[in-house]
C-alpha positions in Angstrom: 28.4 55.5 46.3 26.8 53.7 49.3 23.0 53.6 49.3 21.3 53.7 53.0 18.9 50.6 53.3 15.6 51.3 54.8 14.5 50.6 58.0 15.7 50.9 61.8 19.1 48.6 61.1 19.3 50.7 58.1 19.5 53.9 60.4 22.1 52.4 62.4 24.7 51.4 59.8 24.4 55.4 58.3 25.0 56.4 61.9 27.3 54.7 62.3 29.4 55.0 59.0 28.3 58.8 59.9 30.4 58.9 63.4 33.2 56.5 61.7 33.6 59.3 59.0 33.5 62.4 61.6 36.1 60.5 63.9 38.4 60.1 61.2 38.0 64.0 59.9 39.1 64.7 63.9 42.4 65.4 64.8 44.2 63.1 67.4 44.2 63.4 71.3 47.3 65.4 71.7 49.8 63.3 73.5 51.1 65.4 76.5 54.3 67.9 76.1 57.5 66.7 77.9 58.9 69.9 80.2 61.6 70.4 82.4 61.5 72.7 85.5 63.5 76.0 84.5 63.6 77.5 88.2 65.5 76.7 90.9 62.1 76.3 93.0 58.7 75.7 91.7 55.7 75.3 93.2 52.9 73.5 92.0 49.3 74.7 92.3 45.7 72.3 92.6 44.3 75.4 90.9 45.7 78.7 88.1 46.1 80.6 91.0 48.4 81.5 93.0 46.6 81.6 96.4 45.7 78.0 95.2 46.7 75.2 97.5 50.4 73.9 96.7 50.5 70.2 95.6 54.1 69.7 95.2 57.7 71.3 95.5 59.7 70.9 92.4 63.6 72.0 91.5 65.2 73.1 88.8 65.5 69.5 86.2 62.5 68.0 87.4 60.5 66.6 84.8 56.6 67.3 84.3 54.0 66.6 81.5 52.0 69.3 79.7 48.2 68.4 78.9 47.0 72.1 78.5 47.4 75.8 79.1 45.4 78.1 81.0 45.8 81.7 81.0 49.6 82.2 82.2 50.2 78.9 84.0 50.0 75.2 82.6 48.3 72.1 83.5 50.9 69.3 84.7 51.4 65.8 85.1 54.3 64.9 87.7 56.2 62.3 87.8 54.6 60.1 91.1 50.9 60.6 89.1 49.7 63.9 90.5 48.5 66.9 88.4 48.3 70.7 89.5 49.6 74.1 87.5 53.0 75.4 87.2 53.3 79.2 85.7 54.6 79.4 81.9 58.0 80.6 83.5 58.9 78.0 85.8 59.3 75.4 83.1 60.7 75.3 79.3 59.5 73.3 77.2 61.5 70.5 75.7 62.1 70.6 71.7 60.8 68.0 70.1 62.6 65.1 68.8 61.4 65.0 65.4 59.1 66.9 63.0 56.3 64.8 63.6 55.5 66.0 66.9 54.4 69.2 65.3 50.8 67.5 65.2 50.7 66.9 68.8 51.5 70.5 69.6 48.8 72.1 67.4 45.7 69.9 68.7 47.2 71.4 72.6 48.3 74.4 71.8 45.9 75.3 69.0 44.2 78.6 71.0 41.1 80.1 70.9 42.0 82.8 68.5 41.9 79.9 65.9 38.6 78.2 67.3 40.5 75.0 68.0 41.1 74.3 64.1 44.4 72.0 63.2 45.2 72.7 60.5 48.0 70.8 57.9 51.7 71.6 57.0 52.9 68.7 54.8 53.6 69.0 51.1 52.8 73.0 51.6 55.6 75.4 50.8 56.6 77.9 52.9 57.1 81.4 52.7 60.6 81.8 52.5 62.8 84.6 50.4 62.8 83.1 46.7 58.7 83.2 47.1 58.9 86.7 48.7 61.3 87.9 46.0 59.5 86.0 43.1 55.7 87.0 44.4 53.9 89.6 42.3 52.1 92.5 43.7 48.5 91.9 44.4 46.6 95.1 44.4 43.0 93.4 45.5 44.4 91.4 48.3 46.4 94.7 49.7 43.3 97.1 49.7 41.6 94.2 51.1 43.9 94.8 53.8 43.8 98.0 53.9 39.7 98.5 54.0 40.2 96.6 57.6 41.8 99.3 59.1 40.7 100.5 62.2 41.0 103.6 63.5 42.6 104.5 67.0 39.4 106.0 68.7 37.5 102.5 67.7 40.7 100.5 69.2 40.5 102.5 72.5 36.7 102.0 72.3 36.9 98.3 72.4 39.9 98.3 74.9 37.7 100.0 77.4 34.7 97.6 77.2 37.3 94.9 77.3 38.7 96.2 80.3 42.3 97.0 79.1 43.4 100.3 80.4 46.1 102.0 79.4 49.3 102.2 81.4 52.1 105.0 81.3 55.3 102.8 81.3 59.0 104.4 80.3 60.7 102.2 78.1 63.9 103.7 77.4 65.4 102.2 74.6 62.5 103.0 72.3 62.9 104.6 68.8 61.2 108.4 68.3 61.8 109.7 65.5 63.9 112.7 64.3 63.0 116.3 64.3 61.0 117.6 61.2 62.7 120.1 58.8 66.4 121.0 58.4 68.1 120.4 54.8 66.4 117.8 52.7 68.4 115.1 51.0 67.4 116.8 47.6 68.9 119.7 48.2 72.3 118.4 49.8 72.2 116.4 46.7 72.7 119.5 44.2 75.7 120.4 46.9 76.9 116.7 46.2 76.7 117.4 42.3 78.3 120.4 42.1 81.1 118.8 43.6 80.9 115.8 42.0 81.0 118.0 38.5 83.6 120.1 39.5 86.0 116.8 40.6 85.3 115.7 36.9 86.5 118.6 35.4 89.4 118.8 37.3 90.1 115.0 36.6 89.3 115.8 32.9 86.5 113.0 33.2 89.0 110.7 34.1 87.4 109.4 37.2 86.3 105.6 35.3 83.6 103.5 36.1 85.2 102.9 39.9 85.2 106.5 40.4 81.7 106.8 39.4 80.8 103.7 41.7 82.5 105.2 44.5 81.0 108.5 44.1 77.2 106.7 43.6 77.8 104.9 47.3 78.9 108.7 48.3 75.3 109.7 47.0 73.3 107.1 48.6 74.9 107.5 51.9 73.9 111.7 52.0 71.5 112.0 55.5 68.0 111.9 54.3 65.6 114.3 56.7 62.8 113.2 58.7 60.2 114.4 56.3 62.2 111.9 53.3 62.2 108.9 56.0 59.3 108.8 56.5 57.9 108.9 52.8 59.8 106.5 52.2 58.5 104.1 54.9 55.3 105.2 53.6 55.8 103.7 50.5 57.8 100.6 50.9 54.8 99.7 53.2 51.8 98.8 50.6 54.7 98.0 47.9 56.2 95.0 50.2 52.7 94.0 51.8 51.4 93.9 48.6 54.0 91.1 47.2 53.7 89.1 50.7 49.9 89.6 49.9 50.9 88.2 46.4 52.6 85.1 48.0 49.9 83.9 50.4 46.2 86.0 50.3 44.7 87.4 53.5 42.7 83.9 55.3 38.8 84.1 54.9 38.0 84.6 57.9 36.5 88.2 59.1 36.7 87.9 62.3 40.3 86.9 62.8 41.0 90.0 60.5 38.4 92.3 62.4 40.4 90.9 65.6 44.2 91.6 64.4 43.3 94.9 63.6 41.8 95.9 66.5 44.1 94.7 68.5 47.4 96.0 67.1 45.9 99.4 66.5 45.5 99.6 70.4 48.6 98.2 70.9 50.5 100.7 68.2 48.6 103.7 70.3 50.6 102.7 73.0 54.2 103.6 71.1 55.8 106.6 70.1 54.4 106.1 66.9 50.9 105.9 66.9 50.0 107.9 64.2 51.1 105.6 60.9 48.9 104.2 59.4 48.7 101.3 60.7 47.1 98.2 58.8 47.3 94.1 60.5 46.3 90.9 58.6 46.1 86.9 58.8 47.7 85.6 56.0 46.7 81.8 54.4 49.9 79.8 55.2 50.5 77.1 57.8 54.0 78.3 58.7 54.6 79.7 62.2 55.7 83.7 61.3 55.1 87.1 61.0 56.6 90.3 59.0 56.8 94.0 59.3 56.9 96.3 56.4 58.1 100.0 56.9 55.3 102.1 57.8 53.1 100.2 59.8 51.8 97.2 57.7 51.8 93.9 60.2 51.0 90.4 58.7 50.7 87.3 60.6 50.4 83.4 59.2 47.0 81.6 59.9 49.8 78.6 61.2 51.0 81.3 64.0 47.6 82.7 64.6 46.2 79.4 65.0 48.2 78.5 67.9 47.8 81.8 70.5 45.2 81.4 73.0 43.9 84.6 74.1 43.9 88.2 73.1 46.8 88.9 75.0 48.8 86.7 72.8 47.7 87.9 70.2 48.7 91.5 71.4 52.0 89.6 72.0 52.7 89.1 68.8 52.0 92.0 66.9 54.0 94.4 69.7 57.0 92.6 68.6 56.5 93.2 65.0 55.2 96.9 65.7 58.6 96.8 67.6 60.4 96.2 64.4 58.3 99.4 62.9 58.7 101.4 65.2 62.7 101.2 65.1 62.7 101.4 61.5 64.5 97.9 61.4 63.7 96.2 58.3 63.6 99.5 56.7 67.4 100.2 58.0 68.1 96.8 55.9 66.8 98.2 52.9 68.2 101.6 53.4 71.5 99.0 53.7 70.5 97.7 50.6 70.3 101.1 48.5 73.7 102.2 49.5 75.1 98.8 47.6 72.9 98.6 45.1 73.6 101.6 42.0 71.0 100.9 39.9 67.9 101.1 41.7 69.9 104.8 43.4 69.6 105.7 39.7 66.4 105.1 38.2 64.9 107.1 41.5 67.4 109.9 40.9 65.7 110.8 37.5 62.2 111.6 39.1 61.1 115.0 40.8 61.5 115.3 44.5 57.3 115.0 45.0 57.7 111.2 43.4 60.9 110.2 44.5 59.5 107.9 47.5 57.1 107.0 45.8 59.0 106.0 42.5 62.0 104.5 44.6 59.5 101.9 46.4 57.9 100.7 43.0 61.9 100.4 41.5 63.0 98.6 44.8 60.3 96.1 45.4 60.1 95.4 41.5 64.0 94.3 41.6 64.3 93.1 45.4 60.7 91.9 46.1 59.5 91.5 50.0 62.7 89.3 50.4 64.0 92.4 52.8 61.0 91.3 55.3 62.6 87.7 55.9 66.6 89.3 56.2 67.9 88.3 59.4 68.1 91.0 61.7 70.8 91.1 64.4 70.1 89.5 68.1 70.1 93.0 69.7 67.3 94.4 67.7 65.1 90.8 68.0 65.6 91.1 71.9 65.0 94.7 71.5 61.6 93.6 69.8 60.5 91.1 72.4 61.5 93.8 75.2 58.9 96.3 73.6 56.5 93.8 73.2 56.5 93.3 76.9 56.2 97.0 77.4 53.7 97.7 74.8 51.0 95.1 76.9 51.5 96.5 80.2 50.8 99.8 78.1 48.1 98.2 76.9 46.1 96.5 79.9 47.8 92.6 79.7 50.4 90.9 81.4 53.6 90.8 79.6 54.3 87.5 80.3 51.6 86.2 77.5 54.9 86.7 74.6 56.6 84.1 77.2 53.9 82.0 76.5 53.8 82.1 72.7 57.4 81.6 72.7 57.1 78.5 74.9 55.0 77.0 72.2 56.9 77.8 69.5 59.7 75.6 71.5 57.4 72.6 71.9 57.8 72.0 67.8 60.9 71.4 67.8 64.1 73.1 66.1 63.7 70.6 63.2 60.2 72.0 62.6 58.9 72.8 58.7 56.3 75.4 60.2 59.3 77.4 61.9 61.8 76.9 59.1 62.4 80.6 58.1 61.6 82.0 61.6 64.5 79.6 62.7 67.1 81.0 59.9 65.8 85.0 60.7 65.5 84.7 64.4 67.8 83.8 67.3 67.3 80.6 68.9 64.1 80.3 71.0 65.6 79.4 74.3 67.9 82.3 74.2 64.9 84.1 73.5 63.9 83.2 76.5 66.7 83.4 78.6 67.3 87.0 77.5 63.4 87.6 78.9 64.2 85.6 82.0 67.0 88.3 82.8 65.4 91.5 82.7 66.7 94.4 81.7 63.4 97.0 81.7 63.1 97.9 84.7 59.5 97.4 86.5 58.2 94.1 84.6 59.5 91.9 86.9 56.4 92.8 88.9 53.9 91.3 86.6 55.3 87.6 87.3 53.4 87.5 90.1 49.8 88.5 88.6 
């Protein structure tokens, strides 16, 4: 232990031990982020503006430096020792060379949704799906979550003294759901069994243990109604947030969670299904993800909250994962799941209709975990997310171009990055990403480039 010496040159040596000690707790100065113009014209900007005066023409290959980001456009070094602003779309970053960049990216990137924290990675495992299949339910850490809710009239409360109005925009490959009533699958089930009894008896119970197997996918595969879907995606929801909960616990810090909340409820007003119940966390874990669990539950890593800059990319975010709710896609995956798997199909059949959700969730998590949440889904339905994300922020009062933006960032780590490990093996590639956003496809957005 040192002991301060008395007197005015004592003073000075605690000082400065003191400023050697808080330099050393401080991350480095980020080196600046190579970039390559992406357009075949760019111009740069003296100011984030685009009535700003021009400072420089650049084409498609040139080569700039990123020292920060601004809004929708970043600050650039060129090449004869000039600086000015390009727009987030008029360059791509380039992947790093190696993992250790990933320091350099997080003290320029880090945003203002994390307070400028950097935070560490090494010797940290991540989430991937042996820990989201191994992970025991956490009931504290879900109602946690769940006690952060915020209702939709609070959401639009805070959107309007934010600013953010609400925009009609068609969207036409988004999900709504079916109609209620018709047959249930209940009672086309006791059609099935009657069936399946009287094949047995004409068989003489010959059918085997292949029969029986053929006959089980049969069962799973009857059409479930709108009123069954939907209990179902009520149930899977606290059942796999609850073992991602189990695997990393919600991040102490109130605000962020206050923030996510708020946010994604007025984002999730803006979709065709705003009346889930929807729930949005920060979970402790430097890795650079997110998940969706059926029926509205939205959790985010502290490593990928860390790094957006504003609310709008924050808002980017979650749309893509309330995306991925909204189309029922990780919940397709499991419905996949149940048509293959016989024994889980069996335990639920034995409980009364009222449970049967219910019971099925508890029986499918406790055998399959929240591994379902990391499956890779197919390209079409991640572009399909990263389309509604757009859409859902003009809905919402932001420029769409904020997900370009986070994904941008994401690139600057590098493809051999441990913080994007699993988003790597469940995603497609960030530049294709990218390119998909870069060539439209909904029409209208191509307006809000230029704002």
């Amino acid at each position: 232990m040192m002991r301060a010496s008395s007197g005015p040159r004592g003073l000075t040596v605690v000082l400065a031990t003191l400023a050697l000690l808080c330099a050393a707790a401080l991350p480095a100065a980020a080196a600046e982020m190579a970039a390559t113009v992406h357009k075949p014209k760019a111009e740069v900007r003296q100011a984030p503006d685009f009535d700003a005066p021009k400072v420089a023409d650049l084409r498609r290959g040139d080569s700039v430096s990123v020292s920060a980001q601004e809004g929708l456009w970043f600050k650039v070094a060129l090449a004869d020792g000039a600086s000015g602003y390009l727009r987030v779309t008029d360059v791509r970053m380039d992947y790093a060379a190696q993992e250790g960049g990933d320091a350099n990216v997080r003290a320029l990137f880090t945003g203002q949704a994390g307070k400028g924290r950097v935070t560490e990675t090494a010797g940290v495992r991540g989430l991937d799906e042996s820990t989201l299949q191994s992970a025991a339910f956490d009931g504290g850490q879900l109602q946690a979550m769940e006690a952060n809710r915020v209702d939709a009239a609070t959401a639009a409360a805070h959107a309007r003294a934010q600013g953010w109005e609400a925009t009609r925009f068609e969207y036409a490959a988004e999900a709504t759901t079916g109609k209620r009533g018709g047959a249930t699958q209940a009672s086309k089930r006791k059609g099935f069994g009657l069936a399946r009894s009287l094949l047995g008896s004409l068989t003489g119970n010959t059918l085997g243990n292949a029969g029986d197997a053929a006959l089980d996918v049969a069962d799973a595969t009857i059409g479930k109604s709108e009123e069954e879907i939907l209990a179902e995606e009520l149930a899977l929801g606290p059942e796999l947030a609850g073992r991602v909960l189990g695997a990393a616990p919600l991040w102490q810090d109130a605000a962020a969670q206050r923030r996510v909340n708020v946010l994604g409820r007025w984002v999730a007003s803006q979709t065709t299904r705003p009346d889930l119940p929807w729930a949005f966390g920060v979970i402790d874990s430097p890795d650079i993800n997110a998940f969706a669990a059926p029926g509205g539950y939205v959790l985010l890593t502290r490593g990928l909250y860390e790094l957006l800059a504003n609310d709008a990319e924050v808002a980017a975010v979650l749309g893509h994962e309330i995306s991925h709710v909204v189309q029922r896609d990780h919940y397709n995956v499991i419905h996949k799941q149940q048509v293959t798997q016989a024994g889980v199909r069996a335990a639920a059949s034995q409980v009364s209709t009222g449970n049967l959700a219910e019971h099925y969730a508890k029986e499918y998590a406790t055998k399959f975990g929240a591994r379902a949440l990391l499956a890779g889904l197919d390209r079409d339905a991640e572009f399909r997310a990263d389309q509604a994300a757009e859409v859902y922020l003009v809905r919402s009062g932001f420029n769409p171009l904020a997900l370009y933006a986070v994904l941008q960032k994401m690139t600057a780590f590098g493809t051999e990055s441990a913080s994007l490990a699993q988003l790597y093996r469940t995603h497609p590639p960030l530049d294709d990403r990218l390119d998909h956003m870069d060539r439209g496809g909904v029409p209208g957005l191509e307006r809000y480039a230029g704002r």
